[in-house]
N, C-alpha and C positions, 0 to 999 in steps of 0.2 A: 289283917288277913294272915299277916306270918303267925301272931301268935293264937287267932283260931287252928289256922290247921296243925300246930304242934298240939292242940288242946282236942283235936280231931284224933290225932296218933296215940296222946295220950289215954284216951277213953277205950279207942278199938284197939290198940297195939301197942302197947307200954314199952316193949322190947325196941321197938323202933325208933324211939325217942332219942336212944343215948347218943343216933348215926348225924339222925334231922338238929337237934339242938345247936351244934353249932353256926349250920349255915343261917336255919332260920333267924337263933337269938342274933348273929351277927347283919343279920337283912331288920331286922325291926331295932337294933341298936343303932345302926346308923339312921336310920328311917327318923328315928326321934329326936337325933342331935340334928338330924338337916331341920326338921321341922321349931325347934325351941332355938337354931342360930336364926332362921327366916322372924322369928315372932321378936327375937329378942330387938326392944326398944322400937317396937312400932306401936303403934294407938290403933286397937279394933273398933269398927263403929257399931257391932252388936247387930249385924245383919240378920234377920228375920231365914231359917232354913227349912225349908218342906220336909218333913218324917214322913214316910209311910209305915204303917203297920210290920215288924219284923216275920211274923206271923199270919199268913194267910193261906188257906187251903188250895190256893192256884201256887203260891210259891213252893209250899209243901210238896206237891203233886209231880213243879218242874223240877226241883231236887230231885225228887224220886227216878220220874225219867232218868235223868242227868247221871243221877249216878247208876240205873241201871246200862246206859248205852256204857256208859266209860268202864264198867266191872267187864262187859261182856269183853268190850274191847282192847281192854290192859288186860286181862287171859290171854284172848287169844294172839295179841301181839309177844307176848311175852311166849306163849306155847311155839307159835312157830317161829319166833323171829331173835326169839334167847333177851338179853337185857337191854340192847337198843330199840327192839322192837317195843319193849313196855316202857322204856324211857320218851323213845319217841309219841308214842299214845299219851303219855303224863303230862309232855307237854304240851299237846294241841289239847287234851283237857282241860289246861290250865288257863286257856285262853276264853274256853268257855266258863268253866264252873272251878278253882281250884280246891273249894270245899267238898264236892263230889268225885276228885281226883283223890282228893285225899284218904276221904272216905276208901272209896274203891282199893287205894294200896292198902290200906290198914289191913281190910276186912282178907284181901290174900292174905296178908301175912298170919291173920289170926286163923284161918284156913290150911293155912302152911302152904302154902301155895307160892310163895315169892317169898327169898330172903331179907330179914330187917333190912339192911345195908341196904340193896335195891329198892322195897320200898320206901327208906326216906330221902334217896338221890330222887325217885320218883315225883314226892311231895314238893322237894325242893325244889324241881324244874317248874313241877307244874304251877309255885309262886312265882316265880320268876313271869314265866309266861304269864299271867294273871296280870305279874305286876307293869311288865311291857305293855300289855295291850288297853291298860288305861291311858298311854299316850297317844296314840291314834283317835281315842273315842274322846277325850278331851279338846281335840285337834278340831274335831270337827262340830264339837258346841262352844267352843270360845271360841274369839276375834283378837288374842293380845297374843302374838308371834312370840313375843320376848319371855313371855311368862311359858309358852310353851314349849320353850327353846331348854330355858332353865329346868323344867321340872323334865323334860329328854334326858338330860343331863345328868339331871340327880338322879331318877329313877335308875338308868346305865349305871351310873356308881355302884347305888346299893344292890343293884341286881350280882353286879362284878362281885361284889361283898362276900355273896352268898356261894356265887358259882365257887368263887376262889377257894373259898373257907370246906367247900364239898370236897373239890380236889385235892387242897394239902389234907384234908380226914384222908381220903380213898387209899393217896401215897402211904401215910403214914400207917393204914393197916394195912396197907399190903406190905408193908418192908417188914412190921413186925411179926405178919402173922402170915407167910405167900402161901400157907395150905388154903385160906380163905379166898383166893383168888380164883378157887375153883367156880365160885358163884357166877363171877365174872364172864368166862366163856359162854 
């Protein structure tokens, strides 16, 4: 998921990538060491996984929606409510769709409508959010406490990972650059 929606910013808004890169590559960098420390010296028994089709004209259609409700919505939160108000839209989008969140910030940016910086603090909540709320939904189709306690756990890590890695970026252009900080208000 981190590295679709930077692959989301990269196709609609290339400018945006330079802000989102850090948090995200540091949300799927840890992502992959929790994941190859958990495999490392255990035996798979090659479980049998259901696929469905990636591609289907109902999923096409809910993107669509999806990202038309969160475009309308991340405007207008952002119009009257300045950069909290589209932050905070970014992330209740990211609980539903963070691919259509993404989406949505890109397509401002490439609009000129939202600054890079904001829309990839945007993207990056709305993984975050994404990535949280696969604990709940997990919670309640598994029966193993322990397994669900652990992956709480890691997920908060790498989610921290991300936020952390956003806020030393934000610090570090605002001390270099505080005319940019105009965006911010």
């Amino acid at each position: 998921m981190f590295v679709r929606n930077l692959l989301i910013l990269a196709v609609l808004a290339p400018t945006a990538i330079i802000t989102a890169l850090a948090p995200l590559a540091g949300m799927c960098i840890a992502a992959v060491i929790f994941v190859w420390l958990s495999q490392r010296g255990t035996a798979h028994d090659g479980a049998d996984i259901q696929l469905e089709s990636p591609v289907s004209l109902l999923r096409v259609l809910s993107f669509a929606l999806l990202f038309l409700a969160i475009q309308v919505c991340s405007t207008l939160g952002q119009r009257y409510l300045g950069k909290y108000g589209f932050l905070v839209v970014s992330f209740m989008g990211g609980l539903v769709s963070s691919a259509s969140t993404s989406a949505a910030a890109a397509n401002m940016v490439a609009r000129t409508h939202l600054h890079t910086a904001l829309a990839s603090e945007g993207v990056v909540l709305a993984s975050v959010a994404s990535a949280l709320v696969n604990v709940p939904i997990l919670h309640r189709r598994m029966r193993n406490p322990a397994l669900i306690r652990r992956l709480a756990v890691l997920t908060v890590f790498i989610t921290s990972v991300g936020i952390a890695l956003m806020a030393i970026q934000e610090h570090v252009l605002w001390a270099r650059h505080p005319r940019w900080g105009l965006w911010i208000a």
